[in-house]
N, C-alpha and C positions, 0 to 999 in steps of 0.2 A: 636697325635700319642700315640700309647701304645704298651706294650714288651708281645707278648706271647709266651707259650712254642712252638715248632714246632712238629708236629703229630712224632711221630715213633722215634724221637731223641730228646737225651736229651742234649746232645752236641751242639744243634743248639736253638737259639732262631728266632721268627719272629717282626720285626718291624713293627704295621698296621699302614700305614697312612690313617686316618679316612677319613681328608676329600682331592677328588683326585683335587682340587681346589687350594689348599695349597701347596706351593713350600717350602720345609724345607730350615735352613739355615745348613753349614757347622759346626756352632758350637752346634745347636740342633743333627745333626745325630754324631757325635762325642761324646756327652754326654750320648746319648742312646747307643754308641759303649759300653762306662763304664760302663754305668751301666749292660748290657751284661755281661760283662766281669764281672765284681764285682760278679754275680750270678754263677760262673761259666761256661758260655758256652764259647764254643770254635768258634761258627758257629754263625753270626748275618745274617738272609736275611730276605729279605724286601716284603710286599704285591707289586699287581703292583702298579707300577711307572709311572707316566707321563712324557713325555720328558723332561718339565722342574726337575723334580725332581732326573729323572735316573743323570741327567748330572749333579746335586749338588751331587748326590752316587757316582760317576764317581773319582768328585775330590778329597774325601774322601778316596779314596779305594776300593769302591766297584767296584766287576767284575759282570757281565751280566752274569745270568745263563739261560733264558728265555726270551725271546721275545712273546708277545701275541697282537693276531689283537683284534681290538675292532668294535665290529659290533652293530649297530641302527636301531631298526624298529620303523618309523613314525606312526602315528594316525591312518590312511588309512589301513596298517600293523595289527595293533590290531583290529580295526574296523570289519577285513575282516577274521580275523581268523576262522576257524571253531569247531566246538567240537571234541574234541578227540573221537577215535572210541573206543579205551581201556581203560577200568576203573581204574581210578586211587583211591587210598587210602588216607588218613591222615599219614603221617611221624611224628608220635609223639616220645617223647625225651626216650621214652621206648626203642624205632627201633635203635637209633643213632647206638648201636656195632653191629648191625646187617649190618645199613649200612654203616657204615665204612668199616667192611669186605670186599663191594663190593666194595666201594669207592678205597682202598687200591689194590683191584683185576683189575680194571678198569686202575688207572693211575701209578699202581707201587712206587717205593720209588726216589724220599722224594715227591713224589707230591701226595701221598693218606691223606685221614682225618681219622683224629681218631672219638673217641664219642664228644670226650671235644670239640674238633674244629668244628663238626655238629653244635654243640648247639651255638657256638659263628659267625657260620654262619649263622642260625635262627634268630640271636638276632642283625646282621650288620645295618639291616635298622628299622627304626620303627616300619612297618610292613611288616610280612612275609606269603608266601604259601608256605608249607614243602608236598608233596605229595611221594608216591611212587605204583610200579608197583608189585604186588605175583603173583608167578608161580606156583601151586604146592605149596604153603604154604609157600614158600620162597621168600625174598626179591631180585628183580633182578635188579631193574634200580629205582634211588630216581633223584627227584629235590630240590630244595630249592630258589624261588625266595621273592622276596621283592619289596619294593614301599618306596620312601621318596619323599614328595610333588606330581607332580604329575608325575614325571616319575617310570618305573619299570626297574628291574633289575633280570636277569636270574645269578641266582650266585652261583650256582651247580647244574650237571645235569650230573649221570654218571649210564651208564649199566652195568652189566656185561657182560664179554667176550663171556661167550655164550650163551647171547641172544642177542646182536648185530647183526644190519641189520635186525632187526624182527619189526621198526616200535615204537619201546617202546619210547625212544629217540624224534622221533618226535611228541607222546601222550602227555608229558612232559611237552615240551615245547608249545602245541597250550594248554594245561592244563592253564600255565602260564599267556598268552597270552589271553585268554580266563575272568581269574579271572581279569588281568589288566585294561581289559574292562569293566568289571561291577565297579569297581573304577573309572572310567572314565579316566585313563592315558595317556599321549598324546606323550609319548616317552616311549624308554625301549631299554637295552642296557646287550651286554651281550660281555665275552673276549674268546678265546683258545689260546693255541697256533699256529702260523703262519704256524707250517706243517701238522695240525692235518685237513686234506683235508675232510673227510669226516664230521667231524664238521660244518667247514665253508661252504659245500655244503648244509646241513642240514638247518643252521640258513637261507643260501640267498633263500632258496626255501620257506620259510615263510615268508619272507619280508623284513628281515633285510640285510641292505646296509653293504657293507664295509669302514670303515672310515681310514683315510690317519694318522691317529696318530695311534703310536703302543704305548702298555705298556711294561715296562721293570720290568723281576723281577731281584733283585741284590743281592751280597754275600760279605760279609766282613769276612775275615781270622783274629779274632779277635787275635789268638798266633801270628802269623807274622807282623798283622799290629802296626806301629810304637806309638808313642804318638800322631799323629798330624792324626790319620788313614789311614796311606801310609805306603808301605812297606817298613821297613827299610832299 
């Protein structure tokens, strides 16, 4: 696990747990509440969560601020993708406040990225593909996927508002999907949120399943919670 800052607030810190395999214990997220706290922020939340982990957040203190589905597309899935019809770009670390901009424009606050946190979403997996779509000279819709071993990972992918339902979105993604095949990858995996319908229509129309485990993101009220991270 490691503490970064959180985009647009300084008040809140984020907790990444690297790997989503690893269930923390009560007295590792308790430490990291400290050292939160010791830094000043007031706000500790957490990357998503796997079941088992949201429910060691749970006993701790933390409350559920989001729920997000997680969807899979198999070999078959990549195999069968086709080329994007709209030219995509390179997302290089130049673009990031550009695309943060839209990023921010796209999911609103506190769920928009800054530059800092493009680039540490760049840098999640060993290997990445950072793309984005110009309109008019402007940046309108970026992605940012990755690869570790031989699965991929769809791990930002935002338009803006208005160019939405124009198709960019699904360029992006069969972009992705596209590169993960010439890697040879034989999974790829990607999260939204649970209400975000036109998302999860998007992914299942390219081939990605819906899986029965959801992620949790969580929130610790670092001023109110006690010693033991419960309210006192």
């Amino acid at each position: 696990m490691r503490l970064e800052p959180w985009p647009h607030d300084e008040q809140a810190a984020q907790l990444v747990v690297l790997d989503p395999d690893v269930v923390p214990t009560t007295d590792e997220l308790l430490g990291w509440a400290d050292t939160a706290r010791e830094r000043g922020h007031r706000l500790l939340r957490t990357s998503a969560l796997s079941p088992p982990a949201a429910a060691v957040a749970r006993r701790v203190g933390f409350v559920p601020i989001d729920t997000l589905a997680l969807l899979r597309a198999d070999a078959d899935a990549i195999r069968s993708a086709p080329r994007p019809t709209v030219r995509t770009r390179p997302l290089r670390p130049a673009h990031h406040e550009r695309a943060a901009h839209l990023d921010r424009a796209a999911f609103g606050d506190p769920w928009g990225n800054d530059a800092a946190s493009f680039g540490r979403i760049r840098h999640a997996t060993p290997i990445h593909r950072s793309r984005r779509i110009d309109v008019d000279g402007r940046i309108v819709a970026v992605a940012v996927s990755g690869a570790g071993g031989a699965t991929g990972y769809v791990q930002r992918l935002a338009v803006h508002p208005d160019h939405q339902r124009r198709g960019l979105a699904r360029a992006l993604v069969l972009d992705a999907l596209v590169w993960m095949r010439r890697r040879k990858l034989t999974a790829a995996y990607v999260n939204t949120a649970v209400t975000n319908q036109p998302a999860l229509a998007l992914y299942k129309s390219l081939g990605f399943h819906l899986l029965d485990e959801q992620l949790t993101i969580a929130e610790l009220d670092l001023a109110a919670a006690g010693a033991d991270g419960t309210a006192p």
